[in-house]
LOKE-979700 format. One record per atom (N, C-alpha, C): residue in one letter; x, y, z. Coordinates in steps of 0.001 Angstrom, whole numbers, padded with zeros to 6 digits, always signed. Layout:
N
AXYZ/...
end
This chain:
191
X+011455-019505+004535/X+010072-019096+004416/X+009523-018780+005801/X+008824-017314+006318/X+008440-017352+006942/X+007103-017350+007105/X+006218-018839+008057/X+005074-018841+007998/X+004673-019210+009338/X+003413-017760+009739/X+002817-017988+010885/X+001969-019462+011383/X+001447-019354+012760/X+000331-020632+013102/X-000378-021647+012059/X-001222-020618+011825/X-002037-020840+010698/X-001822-021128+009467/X-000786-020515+008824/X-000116-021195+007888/X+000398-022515+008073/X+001001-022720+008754/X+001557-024226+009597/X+000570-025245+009854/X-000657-024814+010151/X-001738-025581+010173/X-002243-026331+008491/X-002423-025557+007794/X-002855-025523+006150/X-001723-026145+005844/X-000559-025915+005998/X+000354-026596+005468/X+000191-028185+005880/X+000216-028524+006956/X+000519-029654+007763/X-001046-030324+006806/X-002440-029438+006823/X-003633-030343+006122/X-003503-030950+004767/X-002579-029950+004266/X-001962-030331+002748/X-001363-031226+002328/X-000302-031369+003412/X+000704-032259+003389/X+001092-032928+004701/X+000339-033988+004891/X+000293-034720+006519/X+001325-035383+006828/X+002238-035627+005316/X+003468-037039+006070/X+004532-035655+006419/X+004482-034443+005768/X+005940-033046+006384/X+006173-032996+007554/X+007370-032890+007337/X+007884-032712+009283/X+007969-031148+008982/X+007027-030712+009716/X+007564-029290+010106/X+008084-028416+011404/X+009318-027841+011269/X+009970-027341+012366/X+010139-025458+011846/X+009799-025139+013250/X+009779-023932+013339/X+011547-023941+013581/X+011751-023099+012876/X+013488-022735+013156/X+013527-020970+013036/X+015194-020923+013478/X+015794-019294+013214/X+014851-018420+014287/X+014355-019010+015573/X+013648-017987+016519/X+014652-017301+017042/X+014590-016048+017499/X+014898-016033+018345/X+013937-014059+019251/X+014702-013424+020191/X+014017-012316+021133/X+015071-011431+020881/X+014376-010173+020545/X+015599-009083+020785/X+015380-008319+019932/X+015312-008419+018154/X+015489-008206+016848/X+014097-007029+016775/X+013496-006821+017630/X+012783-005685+017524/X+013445-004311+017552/X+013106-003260+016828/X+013691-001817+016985/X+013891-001175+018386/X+012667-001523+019108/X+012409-001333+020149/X+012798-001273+021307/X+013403-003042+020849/X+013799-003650+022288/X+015127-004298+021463/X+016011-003599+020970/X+017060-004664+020381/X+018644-005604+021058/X+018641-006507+020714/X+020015-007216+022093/X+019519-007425+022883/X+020907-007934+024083/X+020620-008626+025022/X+020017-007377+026206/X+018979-007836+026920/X+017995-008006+027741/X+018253-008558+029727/X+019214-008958+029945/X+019756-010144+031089/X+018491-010303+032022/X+018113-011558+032003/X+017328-011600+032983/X+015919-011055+032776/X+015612-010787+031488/X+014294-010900+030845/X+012759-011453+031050/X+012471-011697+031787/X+011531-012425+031693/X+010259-012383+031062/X+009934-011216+030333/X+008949-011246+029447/X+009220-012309+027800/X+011016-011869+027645/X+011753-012331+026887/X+011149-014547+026995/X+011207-014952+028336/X+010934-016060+028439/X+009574-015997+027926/X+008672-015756+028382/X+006901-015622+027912/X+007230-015809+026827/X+007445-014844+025872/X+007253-014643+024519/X+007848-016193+024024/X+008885-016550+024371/X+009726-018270+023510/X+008882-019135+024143/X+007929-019120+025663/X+007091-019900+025796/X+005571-020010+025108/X+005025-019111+024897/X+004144-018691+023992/X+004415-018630+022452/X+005486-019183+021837/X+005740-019038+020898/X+005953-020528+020060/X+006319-021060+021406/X+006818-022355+021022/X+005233-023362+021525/X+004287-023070+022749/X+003202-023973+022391/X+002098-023415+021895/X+002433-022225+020601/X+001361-021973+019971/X+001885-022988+018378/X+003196-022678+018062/X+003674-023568+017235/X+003460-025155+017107/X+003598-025521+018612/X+003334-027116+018870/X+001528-027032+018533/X+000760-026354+018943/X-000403-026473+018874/X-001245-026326+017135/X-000241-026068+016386/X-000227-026273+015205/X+000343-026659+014180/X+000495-028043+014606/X+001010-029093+013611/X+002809-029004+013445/X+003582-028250+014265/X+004679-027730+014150/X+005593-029092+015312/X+006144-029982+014750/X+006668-031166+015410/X+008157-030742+016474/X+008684-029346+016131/X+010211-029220+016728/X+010133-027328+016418/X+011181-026862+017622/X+011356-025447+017328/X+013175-025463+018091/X+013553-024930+016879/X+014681-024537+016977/X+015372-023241+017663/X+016243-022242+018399/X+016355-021418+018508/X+017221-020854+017369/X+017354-019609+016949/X+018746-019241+016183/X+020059-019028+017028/X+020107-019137+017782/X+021789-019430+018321/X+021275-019920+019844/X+021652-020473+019967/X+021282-020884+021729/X+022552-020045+022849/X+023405-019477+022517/X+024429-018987+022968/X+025167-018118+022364/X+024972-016627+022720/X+025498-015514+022321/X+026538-014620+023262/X+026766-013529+022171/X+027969-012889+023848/X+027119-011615+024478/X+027926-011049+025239/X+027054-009447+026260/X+026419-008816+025133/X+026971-008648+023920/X+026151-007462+022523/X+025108-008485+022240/X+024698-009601+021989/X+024052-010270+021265/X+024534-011057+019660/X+026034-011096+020224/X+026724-011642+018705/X+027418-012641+019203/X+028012-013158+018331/X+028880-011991+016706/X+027600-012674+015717/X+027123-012285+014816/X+026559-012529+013715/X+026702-011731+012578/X+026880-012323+011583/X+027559-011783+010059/X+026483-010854+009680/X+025411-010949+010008/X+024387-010099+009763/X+024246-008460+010406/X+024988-008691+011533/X+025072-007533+012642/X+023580-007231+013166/X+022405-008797+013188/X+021305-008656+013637/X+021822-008891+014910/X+022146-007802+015973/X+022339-008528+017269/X+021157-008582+018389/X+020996-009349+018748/X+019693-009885+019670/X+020035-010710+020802/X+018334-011249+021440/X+018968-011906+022937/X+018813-013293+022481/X+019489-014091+024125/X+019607-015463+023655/X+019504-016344+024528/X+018926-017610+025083/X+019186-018267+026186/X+020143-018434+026893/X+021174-018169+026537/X+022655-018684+027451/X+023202-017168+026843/X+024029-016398+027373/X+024962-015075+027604/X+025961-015635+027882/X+027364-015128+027000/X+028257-015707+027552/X+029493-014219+027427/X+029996-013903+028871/X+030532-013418+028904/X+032226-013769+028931/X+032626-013456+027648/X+034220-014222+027860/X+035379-013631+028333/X+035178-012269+028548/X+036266-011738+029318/X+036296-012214+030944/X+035103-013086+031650/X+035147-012870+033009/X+035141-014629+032625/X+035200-014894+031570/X+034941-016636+031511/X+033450-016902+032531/X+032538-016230+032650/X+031254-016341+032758/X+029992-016682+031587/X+029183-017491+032076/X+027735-017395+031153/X+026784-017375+032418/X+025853-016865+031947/X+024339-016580+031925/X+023349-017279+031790/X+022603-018336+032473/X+021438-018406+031737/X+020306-017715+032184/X+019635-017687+030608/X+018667-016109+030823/X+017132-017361+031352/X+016260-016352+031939/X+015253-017515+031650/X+014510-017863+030503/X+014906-017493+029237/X+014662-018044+028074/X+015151-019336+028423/X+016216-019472+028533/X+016451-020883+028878/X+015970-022043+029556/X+015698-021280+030907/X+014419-021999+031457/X+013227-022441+031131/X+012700-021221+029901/X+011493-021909+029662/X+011278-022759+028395/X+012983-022992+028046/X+012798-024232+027071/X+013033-025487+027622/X+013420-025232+028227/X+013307-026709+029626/X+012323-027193+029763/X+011256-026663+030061/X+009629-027172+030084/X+009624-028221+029052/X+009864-027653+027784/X+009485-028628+026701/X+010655-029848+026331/X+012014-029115+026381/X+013042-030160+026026/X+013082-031247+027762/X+012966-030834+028511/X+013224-031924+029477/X+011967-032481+030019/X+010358-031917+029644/X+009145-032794+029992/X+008602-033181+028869/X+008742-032958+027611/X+008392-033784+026455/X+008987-034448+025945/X+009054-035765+025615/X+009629-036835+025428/X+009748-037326+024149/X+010881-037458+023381/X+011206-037932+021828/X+010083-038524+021411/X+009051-038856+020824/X+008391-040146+020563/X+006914-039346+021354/X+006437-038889+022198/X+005661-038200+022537/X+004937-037914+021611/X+003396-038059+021802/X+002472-037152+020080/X+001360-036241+021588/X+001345-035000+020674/X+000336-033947+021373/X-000809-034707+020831/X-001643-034334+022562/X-003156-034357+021791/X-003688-032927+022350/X-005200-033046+022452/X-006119-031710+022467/X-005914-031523+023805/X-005661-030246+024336/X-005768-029883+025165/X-006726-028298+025012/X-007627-028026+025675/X-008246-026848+025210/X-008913-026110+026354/X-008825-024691+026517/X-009178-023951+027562/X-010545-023821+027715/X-010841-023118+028464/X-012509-023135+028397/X-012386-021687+028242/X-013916-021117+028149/X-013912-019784+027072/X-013691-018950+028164/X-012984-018155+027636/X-012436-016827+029148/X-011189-016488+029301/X-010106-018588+029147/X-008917-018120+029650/X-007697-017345+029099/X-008026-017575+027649/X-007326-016900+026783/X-007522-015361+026863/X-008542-015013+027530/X-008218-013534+028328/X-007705-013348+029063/X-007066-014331+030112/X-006490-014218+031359/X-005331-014796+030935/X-004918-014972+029777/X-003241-014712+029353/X-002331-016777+030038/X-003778-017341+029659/X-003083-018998+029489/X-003235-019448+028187/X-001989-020406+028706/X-001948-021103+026744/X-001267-022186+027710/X-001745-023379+026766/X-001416-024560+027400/X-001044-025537+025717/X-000582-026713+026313/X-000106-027492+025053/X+000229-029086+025788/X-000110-029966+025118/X-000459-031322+026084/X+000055-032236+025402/X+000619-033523+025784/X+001772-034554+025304/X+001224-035681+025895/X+000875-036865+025010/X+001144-038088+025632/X+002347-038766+025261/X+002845-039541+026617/X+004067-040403+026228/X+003813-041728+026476/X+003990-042498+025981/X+003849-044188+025386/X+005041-044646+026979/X+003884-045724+027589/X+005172-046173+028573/X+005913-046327+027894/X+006551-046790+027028/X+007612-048236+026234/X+008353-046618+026099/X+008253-045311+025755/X+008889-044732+025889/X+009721-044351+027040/X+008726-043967+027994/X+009255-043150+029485/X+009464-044295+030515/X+009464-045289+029911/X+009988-046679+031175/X+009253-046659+031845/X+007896-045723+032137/X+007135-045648+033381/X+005948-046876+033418/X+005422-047368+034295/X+004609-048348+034087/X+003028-047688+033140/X+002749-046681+033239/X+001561-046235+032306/X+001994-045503+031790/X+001371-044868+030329/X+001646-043500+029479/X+000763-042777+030571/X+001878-041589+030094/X+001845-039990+030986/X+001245-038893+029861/X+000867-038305+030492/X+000266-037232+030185/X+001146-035878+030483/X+001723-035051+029804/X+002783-033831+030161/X+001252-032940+029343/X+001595-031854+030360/X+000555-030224+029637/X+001553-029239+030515/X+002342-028390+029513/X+003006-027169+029533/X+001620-025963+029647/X+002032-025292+030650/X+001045-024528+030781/X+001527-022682+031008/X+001536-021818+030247/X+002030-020374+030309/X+000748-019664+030785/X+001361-018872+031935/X+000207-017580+032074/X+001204-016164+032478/X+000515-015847+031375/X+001338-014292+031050/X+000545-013009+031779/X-000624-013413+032552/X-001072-012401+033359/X+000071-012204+034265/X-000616-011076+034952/X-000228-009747+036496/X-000282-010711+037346/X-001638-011768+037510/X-002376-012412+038773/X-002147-014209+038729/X-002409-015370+039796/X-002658-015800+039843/X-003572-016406+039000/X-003950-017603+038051/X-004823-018036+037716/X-005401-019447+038137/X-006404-019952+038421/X-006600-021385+038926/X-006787-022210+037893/X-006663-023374+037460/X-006634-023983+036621/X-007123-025514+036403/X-008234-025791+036069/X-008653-027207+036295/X-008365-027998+035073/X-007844-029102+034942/X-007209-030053+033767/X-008371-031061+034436/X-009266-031221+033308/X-009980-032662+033203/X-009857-033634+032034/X-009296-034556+032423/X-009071-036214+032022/X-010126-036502+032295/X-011295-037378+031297/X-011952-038371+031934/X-011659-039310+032294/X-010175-039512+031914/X-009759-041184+032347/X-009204-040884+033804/X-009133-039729+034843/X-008366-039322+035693/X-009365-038688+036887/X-009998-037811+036097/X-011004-037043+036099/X-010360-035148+036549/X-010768-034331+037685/X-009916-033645+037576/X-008650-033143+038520/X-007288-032558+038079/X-006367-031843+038346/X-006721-030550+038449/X-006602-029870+039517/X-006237-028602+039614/X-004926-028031+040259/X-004855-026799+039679/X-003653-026013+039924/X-004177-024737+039722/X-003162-023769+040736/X-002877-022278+040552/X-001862-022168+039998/X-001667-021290+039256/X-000790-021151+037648/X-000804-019545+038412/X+000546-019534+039218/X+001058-017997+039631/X+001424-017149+038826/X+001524-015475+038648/X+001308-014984+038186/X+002860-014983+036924/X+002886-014915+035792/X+003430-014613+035020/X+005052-015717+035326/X+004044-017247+035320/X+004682-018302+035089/X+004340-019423+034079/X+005383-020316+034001/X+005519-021158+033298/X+005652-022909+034041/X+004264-023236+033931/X+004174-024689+035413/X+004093-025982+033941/X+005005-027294+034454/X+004512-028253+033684/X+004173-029245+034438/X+002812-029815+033948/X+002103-030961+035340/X+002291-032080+033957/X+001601-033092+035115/X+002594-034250+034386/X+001819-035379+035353/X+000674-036185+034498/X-000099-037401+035269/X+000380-038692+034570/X-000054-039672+035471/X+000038-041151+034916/X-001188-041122+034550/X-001405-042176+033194/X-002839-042797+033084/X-003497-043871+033429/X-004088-044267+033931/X-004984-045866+034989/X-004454-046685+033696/
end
């Protein structure tokens, strides 16, 4: 079944105990732009923007559809060939990682099993200036750390520089410049 944000949202109000996981993503499968890509980086945006608009609606896990493909974007029985985080070239016994890969790192290596999102929310403007953010608390007893942490994945898909202020009242505020057409994850202790 394929169902957008919003659907995922309604679903999740319907039914609060569902685990729902976004699965079968993947970049490429457009007419347009079809296969592998090397070194893509819009390709990254899009799986970063894809994946904390999903988290930001009730969506607990996102799967890729193959995490590792060859130079065509296969083999698949389907002959949908597309791109993929890891390229693996087997005639040179080489792989690739694309920065799709990288920008699932953000989430698989700064969000933490056991982790629950809370609100994180822009102020009115930034979603013109091409940020999307998505925010995690982690339970010390999880991260061994002496306080729960705070993780916020943060994408800006602009041309430019953006500045960026994160206010905690329990902290008060963080700022950052969020360079142009990156992917930054900040990451506080809580008092």
């Amino acid at each position: 079944m394929v169902c957008g944000v919003w659907c995922a949202t309604a679903l999740a109000f319907s039914f609060p105990n569902l685990f729902i996981l976004a699965s079968e993503a993947c970049d490429g499968s457009s007419p347009l732009s079809r296969g592998v890509h090397l070194g893509s980086w819009s390709r990254a945006e899009d799986y970063a923007h894809d994946i904390i608009s999903d988290l930001n609606h009730w969506v607990v896990g996102w799967t890729d559809w193959n995490i590792a493909l060859n130079m065509s974007g296969g083999p698949n029985w389907a002959h949908n060939y597309v791109d993929s985080p890891i390229i693996v070239e087997h005639s040179k016994d080489e792989f690739y990682k694309q920065p799709m890969y990288y920008a699932l790192g953000h989430f698989s290596a700064f969000i933490l099993p056991g982790s629950v999102r809370v609100n994180s929310e822009l102020s009115e403007g930034f979603f013109e200036f091409g940020l999307n953010t998505v925010s995690f608390l982690t339970p010390k007893a999880i991260s061994g750390l002496a306080n729960d942490m705070i993780t916020t994945v943060v994408l800006n898909k602009h041309g430019s520089s953006q500045s960026l202020v994160l206010h905690d009242p329990r902290v008060g505020n963080i700022e950052h410049v969020v360079a142009a057409h990156s992917i930054v994850t900040i990451q506080y202790l809580l008092p």
